[in-house]
C-alpha positions as CSV (number, residue, x, y, z in Angstrom):
1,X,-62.7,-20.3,17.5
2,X,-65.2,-19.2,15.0
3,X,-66.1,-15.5,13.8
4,X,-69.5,-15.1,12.9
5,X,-72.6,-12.5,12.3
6,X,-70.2,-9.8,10.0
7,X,-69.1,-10.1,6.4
8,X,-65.8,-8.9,8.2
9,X,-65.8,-12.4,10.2
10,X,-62.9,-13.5,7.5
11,X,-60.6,-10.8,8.0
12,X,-61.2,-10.2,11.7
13,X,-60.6,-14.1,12.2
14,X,-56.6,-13.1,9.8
15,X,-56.1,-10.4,12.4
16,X,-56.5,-11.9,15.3
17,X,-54.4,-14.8,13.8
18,X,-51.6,-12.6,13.0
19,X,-51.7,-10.9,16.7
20,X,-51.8,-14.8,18.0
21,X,-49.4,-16.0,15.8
22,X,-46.9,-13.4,16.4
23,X,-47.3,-13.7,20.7
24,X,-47.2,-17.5,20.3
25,X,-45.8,-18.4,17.0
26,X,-48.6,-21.0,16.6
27,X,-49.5,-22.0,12.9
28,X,-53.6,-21.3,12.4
29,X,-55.6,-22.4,9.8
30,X,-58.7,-20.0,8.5
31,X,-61.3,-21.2,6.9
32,X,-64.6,-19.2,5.7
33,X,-67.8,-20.6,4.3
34,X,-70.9,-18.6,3.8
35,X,-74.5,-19.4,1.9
36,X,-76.7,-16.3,1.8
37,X,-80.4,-16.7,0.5
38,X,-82.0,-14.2,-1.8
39,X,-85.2,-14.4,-3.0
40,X,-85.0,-17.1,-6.4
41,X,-87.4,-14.8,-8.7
42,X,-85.1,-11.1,-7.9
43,X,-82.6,-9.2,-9.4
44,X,-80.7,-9.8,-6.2
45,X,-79.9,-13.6,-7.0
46,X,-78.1,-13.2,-10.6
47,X,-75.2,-11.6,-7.8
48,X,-75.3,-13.9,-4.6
49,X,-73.2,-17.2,-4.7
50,X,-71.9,-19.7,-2.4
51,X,-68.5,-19.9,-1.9
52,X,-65.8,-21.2,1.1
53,X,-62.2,-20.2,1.6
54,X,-59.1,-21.5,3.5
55,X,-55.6,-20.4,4.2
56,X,-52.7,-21.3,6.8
57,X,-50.9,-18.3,8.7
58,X,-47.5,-19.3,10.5
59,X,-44.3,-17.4,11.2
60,X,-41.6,-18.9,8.8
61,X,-38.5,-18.6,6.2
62,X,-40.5,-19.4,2.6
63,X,-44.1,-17.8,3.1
64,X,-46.6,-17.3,0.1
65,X,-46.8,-14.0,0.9
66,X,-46.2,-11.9,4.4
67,X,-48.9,-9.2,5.9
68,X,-46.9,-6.0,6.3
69,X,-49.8,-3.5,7.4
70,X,-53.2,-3.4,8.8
71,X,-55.9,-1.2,9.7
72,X,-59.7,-1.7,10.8
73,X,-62.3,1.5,10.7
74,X,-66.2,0.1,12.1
75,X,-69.1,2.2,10.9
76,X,-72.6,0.6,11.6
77,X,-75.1,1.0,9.0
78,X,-78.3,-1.0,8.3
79,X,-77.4,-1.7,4.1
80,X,-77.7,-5.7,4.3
81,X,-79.4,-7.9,7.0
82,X,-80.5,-11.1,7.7
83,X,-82.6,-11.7,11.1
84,X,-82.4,-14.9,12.5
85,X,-85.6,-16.5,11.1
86,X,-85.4,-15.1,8.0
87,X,-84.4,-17.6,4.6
88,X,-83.4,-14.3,2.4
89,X,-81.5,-11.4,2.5
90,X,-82.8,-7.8,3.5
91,X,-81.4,-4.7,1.9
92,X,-82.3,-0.9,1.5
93,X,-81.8,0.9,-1.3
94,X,-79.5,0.5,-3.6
95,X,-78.2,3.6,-4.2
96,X,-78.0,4.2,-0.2
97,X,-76.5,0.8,0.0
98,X,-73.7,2.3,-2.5
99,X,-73.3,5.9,-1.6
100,X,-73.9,6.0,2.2
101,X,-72.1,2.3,2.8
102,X,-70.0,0.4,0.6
103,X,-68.4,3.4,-1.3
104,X,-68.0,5.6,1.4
105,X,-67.0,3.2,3.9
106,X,-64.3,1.7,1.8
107,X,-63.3,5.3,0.2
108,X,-62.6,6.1,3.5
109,X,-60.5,3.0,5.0
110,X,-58.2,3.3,1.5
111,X,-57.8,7.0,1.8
112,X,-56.7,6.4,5.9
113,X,-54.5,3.3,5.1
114,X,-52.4,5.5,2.4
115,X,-52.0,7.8,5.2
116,X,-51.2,5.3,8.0
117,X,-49.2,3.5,5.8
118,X,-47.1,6.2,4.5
119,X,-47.7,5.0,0.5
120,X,-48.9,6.0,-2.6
121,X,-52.0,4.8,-4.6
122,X,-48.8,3.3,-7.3
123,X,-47.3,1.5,-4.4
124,X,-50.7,-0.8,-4.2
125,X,-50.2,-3.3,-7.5
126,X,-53.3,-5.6,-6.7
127,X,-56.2,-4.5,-4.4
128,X,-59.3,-7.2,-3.8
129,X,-62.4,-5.6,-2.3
130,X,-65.4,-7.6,-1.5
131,X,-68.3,-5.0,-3.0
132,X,-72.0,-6.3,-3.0
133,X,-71.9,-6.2,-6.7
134,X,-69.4,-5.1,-9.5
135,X,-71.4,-2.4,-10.6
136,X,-71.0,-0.9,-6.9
137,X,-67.2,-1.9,-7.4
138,X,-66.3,-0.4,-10.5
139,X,-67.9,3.0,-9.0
140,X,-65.9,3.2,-5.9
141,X,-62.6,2.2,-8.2
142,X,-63.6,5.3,-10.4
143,X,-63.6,7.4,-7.1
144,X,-60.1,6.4,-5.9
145,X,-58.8,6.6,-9.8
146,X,-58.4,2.6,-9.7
147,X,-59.3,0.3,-12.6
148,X,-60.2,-3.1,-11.8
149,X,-58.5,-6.4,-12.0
150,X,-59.8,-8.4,-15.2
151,X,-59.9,-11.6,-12.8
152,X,-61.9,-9.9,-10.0
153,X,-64.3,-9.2,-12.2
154,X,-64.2,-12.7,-13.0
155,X,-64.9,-13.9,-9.6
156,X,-67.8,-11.3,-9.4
157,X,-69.6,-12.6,-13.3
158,X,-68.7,-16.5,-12.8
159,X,-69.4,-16.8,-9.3
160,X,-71.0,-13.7,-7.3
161,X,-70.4,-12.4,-3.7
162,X,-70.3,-15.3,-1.5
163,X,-70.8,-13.2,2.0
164,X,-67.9,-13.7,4.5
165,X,-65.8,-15.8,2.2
166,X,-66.0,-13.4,-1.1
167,X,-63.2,-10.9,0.4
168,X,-60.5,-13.8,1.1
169,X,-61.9,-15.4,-2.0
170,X,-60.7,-11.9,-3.9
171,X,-57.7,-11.6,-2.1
172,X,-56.3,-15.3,-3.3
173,X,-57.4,-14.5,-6.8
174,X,-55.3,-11.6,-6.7
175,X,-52.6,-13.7,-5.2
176,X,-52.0,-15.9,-8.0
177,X,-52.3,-12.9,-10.3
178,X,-49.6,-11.0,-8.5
179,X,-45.9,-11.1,-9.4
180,X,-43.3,-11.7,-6.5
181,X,-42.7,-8.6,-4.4
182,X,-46.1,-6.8,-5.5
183,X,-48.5,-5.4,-3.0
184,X,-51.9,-6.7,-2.6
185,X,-54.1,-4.7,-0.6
186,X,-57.0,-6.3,0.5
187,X,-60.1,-4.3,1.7
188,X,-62.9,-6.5,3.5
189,X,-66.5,-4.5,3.8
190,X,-69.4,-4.7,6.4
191,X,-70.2,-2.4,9.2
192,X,-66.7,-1.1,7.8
193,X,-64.0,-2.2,6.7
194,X,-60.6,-3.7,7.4
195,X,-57.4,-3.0,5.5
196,X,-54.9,-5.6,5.0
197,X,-51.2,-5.2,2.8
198,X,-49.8,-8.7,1.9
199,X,-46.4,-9.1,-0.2
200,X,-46.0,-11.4,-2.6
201,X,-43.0,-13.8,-1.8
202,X,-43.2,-16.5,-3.5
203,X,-45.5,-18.0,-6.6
204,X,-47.9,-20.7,-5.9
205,X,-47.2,-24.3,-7.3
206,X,-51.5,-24.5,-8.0
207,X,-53.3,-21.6,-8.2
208,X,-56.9,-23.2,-6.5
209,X,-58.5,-20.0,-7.7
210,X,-58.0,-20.0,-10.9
211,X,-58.4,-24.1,-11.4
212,X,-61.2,-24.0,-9.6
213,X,-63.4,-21.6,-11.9
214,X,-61.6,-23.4,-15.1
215,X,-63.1,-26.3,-13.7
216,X,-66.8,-25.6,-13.2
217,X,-69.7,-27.2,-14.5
218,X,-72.8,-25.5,-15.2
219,X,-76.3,-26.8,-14.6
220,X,-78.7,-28.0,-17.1
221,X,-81.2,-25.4,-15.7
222,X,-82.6,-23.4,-13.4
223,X,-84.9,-25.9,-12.4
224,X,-82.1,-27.7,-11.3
225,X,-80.3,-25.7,-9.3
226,X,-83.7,-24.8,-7.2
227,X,-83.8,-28.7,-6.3
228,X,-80.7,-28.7,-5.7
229,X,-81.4,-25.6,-3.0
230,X,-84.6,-27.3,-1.9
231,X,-86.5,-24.6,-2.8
232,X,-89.0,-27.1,-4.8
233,X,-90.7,-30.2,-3.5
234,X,-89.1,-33.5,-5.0
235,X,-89.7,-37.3,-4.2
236,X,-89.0,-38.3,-0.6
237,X,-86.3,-40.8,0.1
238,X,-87.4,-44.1,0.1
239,X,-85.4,-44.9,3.1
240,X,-83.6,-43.1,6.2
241,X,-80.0,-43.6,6.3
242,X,-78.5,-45.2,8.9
243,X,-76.3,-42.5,11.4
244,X,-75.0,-42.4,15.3
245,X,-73.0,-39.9,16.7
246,X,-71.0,-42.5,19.1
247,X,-69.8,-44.3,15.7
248,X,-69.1,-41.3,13.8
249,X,-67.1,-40.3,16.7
250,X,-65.2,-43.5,17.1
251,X,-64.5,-43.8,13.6
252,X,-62.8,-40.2,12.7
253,X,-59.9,-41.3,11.6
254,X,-61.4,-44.3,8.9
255,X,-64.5,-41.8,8.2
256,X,-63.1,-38.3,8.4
257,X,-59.3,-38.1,8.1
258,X,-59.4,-41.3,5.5
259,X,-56.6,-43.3,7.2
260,X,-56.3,-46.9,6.1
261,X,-54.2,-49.5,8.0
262,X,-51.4,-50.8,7.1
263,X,-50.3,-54.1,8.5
264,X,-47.2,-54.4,10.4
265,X,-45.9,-57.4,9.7
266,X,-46.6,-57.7,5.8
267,X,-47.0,-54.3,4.9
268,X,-50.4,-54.7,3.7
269,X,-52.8,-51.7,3.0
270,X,-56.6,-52.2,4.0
271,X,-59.5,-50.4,4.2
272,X,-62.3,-50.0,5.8
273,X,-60.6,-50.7,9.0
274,X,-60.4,-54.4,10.2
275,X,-59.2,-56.4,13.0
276,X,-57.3,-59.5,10.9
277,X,-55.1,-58.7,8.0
278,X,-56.4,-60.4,5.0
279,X,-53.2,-61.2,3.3
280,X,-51.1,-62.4,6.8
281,X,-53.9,-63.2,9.3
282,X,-52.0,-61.2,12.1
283,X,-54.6,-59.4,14.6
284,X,-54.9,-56.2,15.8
285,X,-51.6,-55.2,14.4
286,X,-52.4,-52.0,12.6
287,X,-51.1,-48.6,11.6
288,X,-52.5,-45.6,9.8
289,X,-51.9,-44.4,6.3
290,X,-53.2,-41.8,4.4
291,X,-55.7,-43.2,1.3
292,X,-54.4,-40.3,-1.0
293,X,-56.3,-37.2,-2.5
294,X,-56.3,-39.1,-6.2
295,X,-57.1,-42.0,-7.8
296,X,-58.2,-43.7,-11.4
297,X,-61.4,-45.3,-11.7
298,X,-61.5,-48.8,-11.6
299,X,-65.0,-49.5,-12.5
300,X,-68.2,-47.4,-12.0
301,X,-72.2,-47.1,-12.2
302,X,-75.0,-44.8,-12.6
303,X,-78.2,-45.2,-11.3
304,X,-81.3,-43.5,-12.5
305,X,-83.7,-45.0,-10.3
306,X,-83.1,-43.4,-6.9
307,X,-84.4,-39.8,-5.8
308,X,-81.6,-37.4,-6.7
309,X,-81.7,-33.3,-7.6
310,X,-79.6,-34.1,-10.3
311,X,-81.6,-37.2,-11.8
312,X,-78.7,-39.3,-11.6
313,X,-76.1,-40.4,-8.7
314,X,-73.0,-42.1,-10.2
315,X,-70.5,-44.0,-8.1
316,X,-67.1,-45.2,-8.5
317,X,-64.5,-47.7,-7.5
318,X,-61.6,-45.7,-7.9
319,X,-57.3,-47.1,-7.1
320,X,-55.7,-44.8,-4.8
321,X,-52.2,-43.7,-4.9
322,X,-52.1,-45.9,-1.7
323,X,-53.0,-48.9,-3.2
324,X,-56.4,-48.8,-2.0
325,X,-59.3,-49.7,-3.8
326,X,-62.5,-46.5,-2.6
327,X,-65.7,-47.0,-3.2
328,X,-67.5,-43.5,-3.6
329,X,-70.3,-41.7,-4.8
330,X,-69.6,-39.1,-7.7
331,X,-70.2,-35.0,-7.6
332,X,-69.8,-31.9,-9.5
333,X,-69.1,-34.1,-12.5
334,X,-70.3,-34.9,-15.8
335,X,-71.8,-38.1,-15.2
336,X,-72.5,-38.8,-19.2
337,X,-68.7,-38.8,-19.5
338,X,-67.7,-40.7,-17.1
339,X,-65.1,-43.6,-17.8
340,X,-62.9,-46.3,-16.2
341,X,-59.0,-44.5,-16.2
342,X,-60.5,-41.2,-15.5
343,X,-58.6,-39.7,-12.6
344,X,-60.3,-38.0,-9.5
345,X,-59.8,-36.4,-6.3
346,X,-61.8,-36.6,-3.3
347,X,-63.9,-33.8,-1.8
348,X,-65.3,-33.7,1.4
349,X,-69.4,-32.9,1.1
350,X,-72.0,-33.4,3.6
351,X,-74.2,-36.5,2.9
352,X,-77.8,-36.4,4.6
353,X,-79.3,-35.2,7.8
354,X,-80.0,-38.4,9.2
355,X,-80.4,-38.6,12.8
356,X,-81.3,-34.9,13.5
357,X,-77.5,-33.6,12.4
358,X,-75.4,-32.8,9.5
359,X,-73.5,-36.0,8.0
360,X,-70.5,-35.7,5.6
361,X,-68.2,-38.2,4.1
362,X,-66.4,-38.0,0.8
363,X,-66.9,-38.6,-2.7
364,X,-65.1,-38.5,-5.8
365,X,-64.7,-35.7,-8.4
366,X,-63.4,-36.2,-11.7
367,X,-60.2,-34.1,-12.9
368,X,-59.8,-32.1,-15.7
C-alpha cells in the first residue's frame, strides 16, 4: 500500500500498521523515501536532503521498542507545496511558515498528547520532531521548555530534512540514543501532526543511524553534486543499455533477491544462474541460496574513460560469504583507495532508465 502527497505519509503508513497488525497480527514492513527539489542557488537548499527509512512492525516477545500511545490532530495550511509539474519546492514566509504552522501545530499536538496521555513533560526522555529547519526546531523546543538532542541536531547539520522520511529518520536516531525503558516521543509535522510514544525494550546490535552518518563521504564540489542531480548538461552515453521488462521479471530472484544456485547433487554454488553445473555436469538440478550482504575484493578496476558524474566508475570482483565470486560496479566510495582485501557490502541503487522505466541492480560499497 503506499502513503503519499503528506510529509505525514510515514507515520500515517506506522498507524495504520499498528491498527492492522493488532486485527491480524501480520508482520509489515515500512519503508519511506523522499527527494524534494529546492532551487540550487537559495538559502533553501543548505537545509533540504535526501534521505529513505525502513522499519518492521510485528506483535512479538523481544521487540526493539513497543508503541504505547498515539494521537493525530490535521490542520491544513498552505506553508510548503509542491504542484505536480513543479521541479522545486514552494513556501511562504518564513516566519508564517514557523509561527502559524510548524510551531503552533506541533505546540499544540504535544500539549494534547500530555493531556491524553495522562504524563508529564519528565516522563518524555527522547522526543524526534521532523521541523523544516533546526532553527524553527530549537524555537518550538524553547516554547515547550525542551532542549534538543545533540544527535538530532546532527541529523538536521549533516544531512537536512529529507521530506516524508526525516521524522522516522529522527525517531531511529533517537532510538539508538535511548536507554532501555525510556520514552521516545515522536512528533511527525505536515498539515498537522501525529503523536507517537515508543518504549525502549531492547538495544540495537547496529545502530544504522549512527553508522550511517560516521560513514559518509563528501563530494569534491558543488559542481559535483549538481551532475550528479542532473541539473547541468554532461556527455551523452555513448550507448543505450540493454533492458526488458519480461526478463527483469523472470529473473527476480538472480537479479533482485540475489539468489545463486546451488547444485544438488555436489553442492556446488553458481552464479549467474545456469542450467548445467559446472563442477558435476547434472542439469536443471538447482536450488537457491543467498549470495550474502559482504564480501572481500578479489580484484578490481577503474575506468576514466566512460561518461560518469563522478569522473570515474570503479568495479569490483568481490568473494562472497557464499563462496561466490560478484562482479559489481562500485558507489559511495573512495575510489582512490580502493584495494584488493577491502571488505564491502551490497547496496541496492537504480542503474539507468533504459527502456522508458527505472532499472536497479546492486553494486558494491566499501566498509569502514
Amino acid at each position: 500500500m503506499d502513503f503519499s502527497n503528506s510529509l505525514r505519509a510515514c507515520s500515517n503508513s506506522v498507524l495504520l500498521a499498528g491498527h492492522t497488525i493488532a486485527r491480524t497480527g501480520r508482520k509489515i514492513a515500512i519503508a519511506a523515501a523522499d527527494i524534494r527539489e529546492t532551487n540550487p542557488f537559495t538559502a533553501d537548499a543548505v537545509g533540504i536532503g535526501d534521505g529513505a527509512a525502513a522499519i518492521v512492525l510485528a506483535e512479538c516477545d523481544q521487540p526493539v521498542a513497543e508503541l504505547k500511545f498515539e494521537t493525530t490532530f490535521s490542520f491544513e495550511i498552505l506553508d510548503t507545496w509542491r504542484k505536480s509539474a513543479d521541479q522545486f519546492l514552494r513556501m511562504t514566509e518564513p516566519h508564517f511558515r514557523f509561527k502559524y504552522g510548524f510551531s503552533d501545530v506541533v505546540t499544540k499536538t504535544f500539549t494534547n498528547f500530555l493531556k491524553s496521555a495522562g504524563m508529564t513533560p519528565d516522563a518524555v526522555h527522547h522526543i524526534a520532531i521532523n521541523a523544516p529547519n533546526a532553527k524553527m526546531l530549537l524555537g518550538m523546543l524553547k516554547r515547550v521548555n525542551l532542549s534538543p538532542a545533540p544527535n538530532t541536531l546532527r541529523l538536521y547539520n549533516e544531512i537536512g530534512n529529507t521530506g516524508v522520511s526525516f521524522g522516522l529518520l529522527n525517531f531511529l536516531a533517537e532510538l539508538e540514543a535511548a536507554k532501555i525503558g525510556e520514552n521516545i516521543l515522536w512528533l511527525d509535522y505536515g498539515d498537522g501532526a501525529n503523536s507517537l510514544l515508543f518504549q525502549k525494550k531492547a538495544e540495537i546490535d547496529v545502530p544504522q543511524i549512527e553508522k550511517a552518518l560516521n560513514e559518509k563521504i563528501y563530494l569534491n564540489s558543488y559542481d559535483q553534486y549538481l551532475r550528479l542531480r542532473n541539473r547541468v548538461k554532461t556527455e551523452e552515453a555513448v550507448f543505450e543499455p540493454f533492458t526488458s521488462a519480461v526478463m527483469n521479471f523472470r529473473e527476480k530472484a538472480q537479479n533482485y533477491a540475489l539468489m545463486a544456485q546451488q547444485c544438488k547433487t555436489c553442492g556446488d554454488v553458481i552464479y549467474p544462474h545456469e542450467r548445467i553445473c559446472k563442477k558435476c555436469n547434472t542439469k536443471d538440478n538447482f536450488g537457491l541460496v543467498p549470495i550474502g550482504t559482504e564480501g572481500k575484493i578479489f580484484t578490481f578496476t577503474r575506468e576514466y574513460l566512460f561518461p560518469s558524474p563522478e569522473g570515474v566508475t570503479a568495479a569490483a570482483s568481490a568473494d562472497m560469504t557464499s563462496g561466490v565470486r560478484l562482479f559489481l560496479q562500485i558507489t559511495d566510495s573512495d575510489y582512490d583507495r580502493i584495494a584488493v582485501g577491502q571488505t564491502v557490502e551490497r547496496t541496492f541503487r537504480k542503474m539507468h532508465d533504459a527502456g522508458g522505466f527505472h532499472n536497479y541492480y546492486w553494486k558494491f560499497r566499501v566498509m569502514g
